[in-house]
mmCIF file of the C-alpha atoms, coordinates in Angstrom:
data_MODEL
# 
_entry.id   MODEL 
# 
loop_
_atom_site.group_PDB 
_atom_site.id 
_atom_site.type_symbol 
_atom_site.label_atom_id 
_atom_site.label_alt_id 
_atom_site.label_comp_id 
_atom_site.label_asym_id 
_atom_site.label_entity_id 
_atom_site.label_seq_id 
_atom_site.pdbx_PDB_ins_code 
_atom_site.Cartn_x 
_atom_site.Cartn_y 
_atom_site.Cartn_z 
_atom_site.occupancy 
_atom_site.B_iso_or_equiv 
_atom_site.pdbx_formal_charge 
_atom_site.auth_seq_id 
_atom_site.auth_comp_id 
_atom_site.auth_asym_id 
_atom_site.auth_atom_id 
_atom_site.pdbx_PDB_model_num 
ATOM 1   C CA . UNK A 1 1   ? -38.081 102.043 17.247 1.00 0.00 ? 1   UNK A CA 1 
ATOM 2   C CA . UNK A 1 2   ? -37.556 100.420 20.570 1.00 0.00 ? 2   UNK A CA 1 
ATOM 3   C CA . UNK A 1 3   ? -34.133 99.048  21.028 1.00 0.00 ? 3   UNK A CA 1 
ATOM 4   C CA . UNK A 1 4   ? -32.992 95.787  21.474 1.00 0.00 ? 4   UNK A CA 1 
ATOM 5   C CA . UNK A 1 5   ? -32.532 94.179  24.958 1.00 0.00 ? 5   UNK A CA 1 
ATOM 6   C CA . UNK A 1 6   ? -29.923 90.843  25.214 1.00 0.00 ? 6   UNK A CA 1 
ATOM 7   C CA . UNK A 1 7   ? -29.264 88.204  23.069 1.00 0.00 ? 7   UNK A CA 1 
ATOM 8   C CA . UNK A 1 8   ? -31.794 86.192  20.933 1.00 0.00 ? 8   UNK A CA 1 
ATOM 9   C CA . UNK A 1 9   ? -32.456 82.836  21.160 1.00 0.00 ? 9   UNK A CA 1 
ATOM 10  C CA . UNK A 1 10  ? -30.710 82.243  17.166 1.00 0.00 ? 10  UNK A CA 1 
ATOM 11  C CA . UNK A 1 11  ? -27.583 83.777  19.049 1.00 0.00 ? 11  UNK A CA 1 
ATOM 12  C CA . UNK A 1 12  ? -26.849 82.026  21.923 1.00 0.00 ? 12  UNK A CA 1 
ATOM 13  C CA . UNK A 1 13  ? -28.064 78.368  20.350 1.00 0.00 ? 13  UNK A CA 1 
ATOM 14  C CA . UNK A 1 14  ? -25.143 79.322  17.632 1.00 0.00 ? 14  UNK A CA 1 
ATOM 15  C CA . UNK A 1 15  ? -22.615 80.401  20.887 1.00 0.00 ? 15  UNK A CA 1 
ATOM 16  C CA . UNK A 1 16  ? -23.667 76.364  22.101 1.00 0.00 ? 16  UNK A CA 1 
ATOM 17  C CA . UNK A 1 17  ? -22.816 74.863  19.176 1.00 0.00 ? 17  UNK A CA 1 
ATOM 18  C CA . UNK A 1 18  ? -19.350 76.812  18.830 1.00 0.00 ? 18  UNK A CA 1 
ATOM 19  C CA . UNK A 1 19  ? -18.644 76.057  22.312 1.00 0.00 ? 19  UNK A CA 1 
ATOM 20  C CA . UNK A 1 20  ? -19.711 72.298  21.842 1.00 0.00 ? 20  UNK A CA 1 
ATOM 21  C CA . UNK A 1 21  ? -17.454 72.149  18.646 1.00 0.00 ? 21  UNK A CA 1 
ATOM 22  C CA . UNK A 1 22  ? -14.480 73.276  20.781 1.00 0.00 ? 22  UNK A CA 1 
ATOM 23  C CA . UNK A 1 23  ? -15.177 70.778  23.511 1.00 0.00 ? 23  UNK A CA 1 
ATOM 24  C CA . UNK A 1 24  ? -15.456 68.073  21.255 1.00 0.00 ? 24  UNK A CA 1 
ATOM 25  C CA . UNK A 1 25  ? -11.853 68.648  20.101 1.00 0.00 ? 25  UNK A CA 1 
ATOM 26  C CA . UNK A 1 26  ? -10.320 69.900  22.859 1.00 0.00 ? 26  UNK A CA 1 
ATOM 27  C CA . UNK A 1 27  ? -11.158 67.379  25.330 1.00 0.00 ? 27  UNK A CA 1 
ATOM 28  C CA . UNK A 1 28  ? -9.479  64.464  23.484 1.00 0.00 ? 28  UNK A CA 1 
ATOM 29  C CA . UNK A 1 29  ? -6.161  65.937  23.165 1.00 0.00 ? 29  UNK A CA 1 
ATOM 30  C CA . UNK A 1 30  ? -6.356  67.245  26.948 1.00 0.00 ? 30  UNK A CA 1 
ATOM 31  C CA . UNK A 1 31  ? -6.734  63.615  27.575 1.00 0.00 ? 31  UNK A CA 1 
ATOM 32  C CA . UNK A 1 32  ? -3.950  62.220  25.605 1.00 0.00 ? 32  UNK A CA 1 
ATOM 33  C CA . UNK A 1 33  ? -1.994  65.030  27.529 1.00 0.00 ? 33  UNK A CA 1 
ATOM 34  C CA . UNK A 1 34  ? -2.502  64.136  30.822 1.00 0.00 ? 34  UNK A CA 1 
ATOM 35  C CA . UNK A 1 35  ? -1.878  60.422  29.864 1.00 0.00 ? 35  UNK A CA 1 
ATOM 36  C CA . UNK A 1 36  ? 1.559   61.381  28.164 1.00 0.00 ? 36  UNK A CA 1 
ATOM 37  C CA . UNK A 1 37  ? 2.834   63.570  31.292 1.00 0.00 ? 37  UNK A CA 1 
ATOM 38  C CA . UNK A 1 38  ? 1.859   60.681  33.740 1.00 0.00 ? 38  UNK A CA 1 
ATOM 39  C CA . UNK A 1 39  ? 3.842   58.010  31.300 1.00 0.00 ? 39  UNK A CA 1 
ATOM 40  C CA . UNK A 1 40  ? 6.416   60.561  31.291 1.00 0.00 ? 40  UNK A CA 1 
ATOM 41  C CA . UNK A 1 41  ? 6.972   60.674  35.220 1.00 0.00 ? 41  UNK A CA 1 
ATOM 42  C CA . UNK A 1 42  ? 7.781   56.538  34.349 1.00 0.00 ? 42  UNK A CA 1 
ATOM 43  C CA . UNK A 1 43  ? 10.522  57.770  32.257 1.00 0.00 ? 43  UNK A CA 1 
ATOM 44  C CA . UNK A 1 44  ? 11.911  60.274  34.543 1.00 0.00 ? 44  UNK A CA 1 
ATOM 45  C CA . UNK A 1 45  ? 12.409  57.326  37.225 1.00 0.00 ? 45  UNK A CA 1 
ATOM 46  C CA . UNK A 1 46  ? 13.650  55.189  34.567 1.00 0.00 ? 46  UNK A CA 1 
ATOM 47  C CA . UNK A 1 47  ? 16.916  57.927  34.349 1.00 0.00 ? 47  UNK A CA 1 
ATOM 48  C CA . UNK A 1 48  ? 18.217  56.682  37.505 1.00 0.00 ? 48  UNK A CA 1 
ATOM 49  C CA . UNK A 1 49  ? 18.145  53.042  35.953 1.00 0.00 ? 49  UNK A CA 1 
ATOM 50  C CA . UNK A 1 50  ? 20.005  54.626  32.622 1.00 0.00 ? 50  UNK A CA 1 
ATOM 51  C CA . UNK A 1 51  ? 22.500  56.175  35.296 1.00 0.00 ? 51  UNK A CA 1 
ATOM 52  C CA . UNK A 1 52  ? 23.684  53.120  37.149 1.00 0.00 ? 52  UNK A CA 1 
ATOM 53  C CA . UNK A 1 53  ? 24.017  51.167  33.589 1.00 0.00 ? 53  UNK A CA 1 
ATOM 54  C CA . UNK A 1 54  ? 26.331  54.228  32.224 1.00 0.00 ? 54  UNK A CA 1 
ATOM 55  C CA . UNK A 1 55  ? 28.265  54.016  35.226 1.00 0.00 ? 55  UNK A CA 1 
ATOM 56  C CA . UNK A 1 56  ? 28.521  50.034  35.374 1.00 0.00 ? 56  UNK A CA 1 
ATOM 57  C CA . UNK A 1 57  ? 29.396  49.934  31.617 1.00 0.00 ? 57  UNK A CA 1 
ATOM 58  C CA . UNK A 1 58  ? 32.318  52.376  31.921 1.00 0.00 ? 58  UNK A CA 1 
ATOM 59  C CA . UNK A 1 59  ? 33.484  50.928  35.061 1.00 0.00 ? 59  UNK A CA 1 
ATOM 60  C CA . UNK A 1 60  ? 33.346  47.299  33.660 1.00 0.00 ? 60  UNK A CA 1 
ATOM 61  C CA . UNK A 1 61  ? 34.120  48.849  29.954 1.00 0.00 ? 61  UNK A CA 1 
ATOM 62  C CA . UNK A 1 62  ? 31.324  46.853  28.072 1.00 0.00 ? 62  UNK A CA 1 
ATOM 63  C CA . UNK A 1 63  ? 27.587  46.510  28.003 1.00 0.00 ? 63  UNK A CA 1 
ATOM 64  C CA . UNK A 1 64  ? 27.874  42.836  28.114 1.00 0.00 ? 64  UNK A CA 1 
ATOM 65  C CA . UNK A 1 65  ? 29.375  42.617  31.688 1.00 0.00 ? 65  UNK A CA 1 
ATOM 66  C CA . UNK A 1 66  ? 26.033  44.168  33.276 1.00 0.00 ? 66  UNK A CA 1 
ATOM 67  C CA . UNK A 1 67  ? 24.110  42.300  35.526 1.00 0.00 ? 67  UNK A CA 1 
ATOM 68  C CA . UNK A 1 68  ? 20.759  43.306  37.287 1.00 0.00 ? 68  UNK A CA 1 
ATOM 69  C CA . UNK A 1 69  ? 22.526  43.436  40.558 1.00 0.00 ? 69  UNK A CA 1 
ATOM 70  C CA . UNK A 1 70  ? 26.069  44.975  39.771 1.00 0.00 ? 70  UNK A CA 1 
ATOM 71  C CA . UNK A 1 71  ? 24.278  47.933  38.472 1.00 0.00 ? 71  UNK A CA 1 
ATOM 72  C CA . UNK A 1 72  ? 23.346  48.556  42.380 1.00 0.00 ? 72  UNK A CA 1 
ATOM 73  C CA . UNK A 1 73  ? 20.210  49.776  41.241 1.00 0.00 ? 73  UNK A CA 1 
ATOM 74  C CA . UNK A 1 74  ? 17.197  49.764  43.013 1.00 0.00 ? 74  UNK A CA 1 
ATOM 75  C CA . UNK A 1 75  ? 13.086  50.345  42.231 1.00 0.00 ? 75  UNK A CA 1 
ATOM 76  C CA . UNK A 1 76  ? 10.872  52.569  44.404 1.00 0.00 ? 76  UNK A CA 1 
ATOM 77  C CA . UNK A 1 77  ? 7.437   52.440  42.677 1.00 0.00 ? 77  UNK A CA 1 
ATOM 78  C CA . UNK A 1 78  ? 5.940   55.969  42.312 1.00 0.00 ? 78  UNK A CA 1 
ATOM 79  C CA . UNK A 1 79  ? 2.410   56.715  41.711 1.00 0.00 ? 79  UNK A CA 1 
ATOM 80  C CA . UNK A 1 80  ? 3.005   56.053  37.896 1.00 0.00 ? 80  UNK A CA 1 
ATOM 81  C CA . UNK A 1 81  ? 5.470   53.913  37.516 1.00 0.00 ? 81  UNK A CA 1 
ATOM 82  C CA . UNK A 1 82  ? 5.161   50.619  38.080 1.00 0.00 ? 82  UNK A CA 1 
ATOM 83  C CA . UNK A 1 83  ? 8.183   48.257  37.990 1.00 0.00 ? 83  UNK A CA 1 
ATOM 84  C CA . UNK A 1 84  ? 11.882  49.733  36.291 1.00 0.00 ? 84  UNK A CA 1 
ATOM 85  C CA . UNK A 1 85  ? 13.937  46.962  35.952 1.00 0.00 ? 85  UNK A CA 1 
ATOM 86  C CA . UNK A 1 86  ? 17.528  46.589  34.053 1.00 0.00 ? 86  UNK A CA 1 
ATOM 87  C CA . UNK A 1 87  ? 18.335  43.410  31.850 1.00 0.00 ? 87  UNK A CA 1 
ATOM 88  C CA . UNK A 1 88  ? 21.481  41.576  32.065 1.00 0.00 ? 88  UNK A CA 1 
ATOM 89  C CA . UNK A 1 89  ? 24.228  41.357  29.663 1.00 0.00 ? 89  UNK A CA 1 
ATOM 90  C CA . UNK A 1 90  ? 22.622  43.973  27.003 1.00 0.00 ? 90  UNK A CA 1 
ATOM 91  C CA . UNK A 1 91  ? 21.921  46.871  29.867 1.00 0.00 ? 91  UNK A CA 1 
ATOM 92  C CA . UNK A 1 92  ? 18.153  47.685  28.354 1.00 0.00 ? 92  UNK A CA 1 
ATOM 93  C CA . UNK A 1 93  ? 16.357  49.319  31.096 1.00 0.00 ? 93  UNK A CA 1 
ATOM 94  C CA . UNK A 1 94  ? 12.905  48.448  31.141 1.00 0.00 ? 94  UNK A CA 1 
ATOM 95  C CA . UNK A 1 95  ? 10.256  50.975  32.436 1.00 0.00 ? 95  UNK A CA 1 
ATOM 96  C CA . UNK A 1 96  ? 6.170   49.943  32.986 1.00 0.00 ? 96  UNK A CA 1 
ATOM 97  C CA . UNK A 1 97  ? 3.744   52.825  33.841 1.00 0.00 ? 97  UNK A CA 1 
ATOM 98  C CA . UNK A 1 98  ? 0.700   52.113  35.730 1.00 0.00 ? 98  UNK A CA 1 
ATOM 99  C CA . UNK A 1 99  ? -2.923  54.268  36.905 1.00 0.00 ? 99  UNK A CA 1 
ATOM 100 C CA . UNK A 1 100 ? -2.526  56.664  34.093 1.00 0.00 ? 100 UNK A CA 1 
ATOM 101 C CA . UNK A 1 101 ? -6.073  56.929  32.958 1.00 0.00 ? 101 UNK A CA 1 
ATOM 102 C CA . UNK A 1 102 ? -4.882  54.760  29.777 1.00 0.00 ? 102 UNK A CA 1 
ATOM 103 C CA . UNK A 1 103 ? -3.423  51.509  29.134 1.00 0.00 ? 103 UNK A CA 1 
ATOM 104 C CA . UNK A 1 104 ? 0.261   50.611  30.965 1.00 0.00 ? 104 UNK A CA 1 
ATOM 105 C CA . UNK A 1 105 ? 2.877   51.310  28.455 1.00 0.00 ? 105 UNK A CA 1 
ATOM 106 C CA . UNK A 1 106 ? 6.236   49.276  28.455 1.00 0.00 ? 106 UNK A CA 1 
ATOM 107 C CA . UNK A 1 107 ? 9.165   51.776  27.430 1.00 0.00 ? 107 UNK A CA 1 
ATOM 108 C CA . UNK A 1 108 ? 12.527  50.137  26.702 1.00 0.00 ? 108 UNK A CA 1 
ATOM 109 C CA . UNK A 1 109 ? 15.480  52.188  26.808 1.00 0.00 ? 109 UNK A CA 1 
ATOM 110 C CA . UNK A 1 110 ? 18.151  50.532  24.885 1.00 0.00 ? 110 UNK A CA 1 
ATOM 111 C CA . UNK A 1 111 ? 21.988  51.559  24.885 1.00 0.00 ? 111 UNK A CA 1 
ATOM 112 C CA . UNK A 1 112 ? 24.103  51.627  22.503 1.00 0.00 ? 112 UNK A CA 1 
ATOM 113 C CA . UNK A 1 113 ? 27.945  52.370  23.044 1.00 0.00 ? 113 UNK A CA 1 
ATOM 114 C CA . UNK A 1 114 ? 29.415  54.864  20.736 1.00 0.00 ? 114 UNK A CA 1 
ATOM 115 C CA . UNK A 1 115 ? 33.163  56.400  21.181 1.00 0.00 ? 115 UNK A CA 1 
ATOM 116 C CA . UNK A 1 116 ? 33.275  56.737  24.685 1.00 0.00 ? 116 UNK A CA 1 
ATOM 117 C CA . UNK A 1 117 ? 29.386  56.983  25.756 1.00 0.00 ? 117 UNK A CA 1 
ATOM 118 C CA . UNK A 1 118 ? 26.106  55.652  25.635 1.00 0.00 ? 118 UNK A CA 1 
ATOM 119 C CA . UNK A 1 119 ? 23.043  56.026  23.024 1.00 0.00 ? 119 UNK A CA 1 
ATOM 120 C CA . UNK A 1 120 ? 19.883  55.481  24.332 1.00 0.00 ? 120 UNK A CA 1 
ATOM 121 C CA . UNK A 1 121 ? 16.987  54.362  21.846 1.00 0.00 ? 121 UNK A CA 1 
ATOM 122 C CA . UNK A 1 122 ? 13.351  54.215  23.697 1.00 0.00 ? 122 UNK A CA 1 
ATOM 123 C CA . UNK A 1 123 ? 10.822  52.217  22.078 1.00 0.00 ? 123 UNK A CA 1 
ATOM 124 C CA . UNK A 1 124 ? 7.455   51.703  23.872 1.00 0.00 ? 124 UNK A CA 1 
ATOM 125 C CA . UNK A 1 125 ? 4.741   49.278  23.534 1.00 0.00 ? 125 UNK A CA 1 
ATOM 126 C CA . UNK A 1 126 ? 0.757   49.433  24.819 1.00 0.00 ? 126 UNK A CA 1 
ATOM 127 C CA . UNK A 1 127 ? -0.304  52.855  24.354 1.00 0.00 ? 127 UNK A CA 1 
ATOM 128 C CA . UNK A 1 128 ? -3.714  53.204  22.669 1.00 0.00 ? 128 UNK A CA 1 
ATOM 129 C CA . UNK A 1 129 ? -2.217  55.618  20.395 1.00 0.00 ? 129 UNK A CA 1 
ATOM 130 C CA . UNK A 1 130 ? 1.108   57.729  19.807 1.00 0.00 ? 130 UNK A CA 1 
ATOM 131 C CA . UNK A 1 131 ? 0.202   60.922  21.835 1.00 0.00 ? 131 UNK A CA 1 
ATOM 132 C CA . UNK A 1 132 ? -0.105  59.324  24.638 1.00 0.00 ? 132 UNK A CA 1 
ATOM 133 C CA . UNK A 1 133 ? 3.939   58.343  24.743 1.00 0.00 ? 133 UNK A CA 1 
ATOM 134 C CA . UNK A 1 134 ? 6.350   61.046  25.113 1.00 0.00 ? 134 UNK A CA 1 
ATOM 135 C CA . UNK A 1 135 ? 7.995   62.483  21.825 1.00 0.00 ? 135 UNK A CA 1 
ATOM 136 C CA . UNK A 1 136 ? 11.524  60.885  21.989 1.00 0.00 ? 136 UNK A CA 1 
ATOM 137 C CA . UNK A 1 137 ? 9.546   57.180  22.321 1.00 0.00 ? 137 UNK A CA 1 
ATOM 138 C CA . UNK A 1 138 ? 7.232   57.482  19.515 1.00 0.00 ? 138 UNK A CA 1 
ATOM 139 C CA . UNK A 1 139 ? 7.956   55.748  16.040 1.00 0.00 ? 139 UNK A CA 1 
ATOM 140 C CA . UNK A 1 140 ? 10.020  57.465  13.686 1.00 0.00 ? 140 UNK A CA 1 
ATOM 141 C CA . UNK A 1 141 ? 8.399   57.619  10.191 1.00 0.00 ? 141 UNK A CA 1 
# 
C-alpha cells in the first residue's frame, strides 16, 4: 500500500472555508474596535475639559456660574478629536471625534453635583452602532 503524500484537495477546500468563516466574523468586530479606541482618544482629551469644569465649579461653588471662558480651558485638536468645547451655565463638556474610519460621534459629558463632587453622565450621538462608542457612553438597558 503506498502511503499517502500531503493534503487532498477535500482537505484544504474545507481548511478555506473554516478560515473564510473566521474572517467573516472577525473582521467586523476588529473594525468596530479600532473605531471605538480612536473615539476613545476624543474622550481622553475631553478629561482635561471635565478638569477645568470640576475646578471652576468648586471654586465658584455651583455649576451654574461656569462660563466657556472662566473655565480657562483651551482645545488643541488631535488626530481624532475634533472640537471639545464646554457649555455655559450647566458645565456639559462637549467632545466631537473626527477621521475614525466611521461616522463623527458627539459625546456629551454631563455633571452632576453630588455632596461635595461631580457625576459625570456621557451620552453620545452618531455612531453607526454601539460598539463603536466606548463602554461607559453606551445606552444603559
Amino acid at each position: 500500500m503506498k502511503k499517502q503524500q500531503g493534503f487532498t484537495l477535500i482537505e484544504l477546500m474545507i481548511v478555506i472555508a473554516i478560515l473564510g468563516i473566521l474572517i467573516a466574523i472577525a473582521l467586523p468586530a476588529y473594525q468596530n474596535y479600532t473605531i471605538r479606541t480612536k473615539n476613545a482618544e476624543c474622550l481622553n482629551v475631553a478629561a482635561g475639559a471635565k478638569l477645568a469644569v470640576a475646578e471652576t465649579a468648586q471654586d465658584r461653588g455651583s455649576l451654574a456660574a461656569i462660563t466657556a471662558t472662566n473655565t480657562g480651558f483651551q482645545f488643541q485638536p488631535s488626530k481624532y478629536c475634533n472640537s471639545v468645547t464646554v457649555t455655559a451655565t450647566t458645565g456639559v463638556v462637549v467632545a466631537v471625534s473626527r477621521d475614525t474610519g466611521g461616522p463623527n460621534v458627539t459625546f456629551s459629558l454631563t455633571p452632576t453635583a453630588a455632596q461635595g463632587r461631580l457625576d459625570w453622565a456621557c451620552t453620545a450621538t452618531g455612531q453607526a452602532n454601539e460598539a463603536q462608542i466606548p463602554a461607559e457612553c453606551r445606552a444603559k438597558n
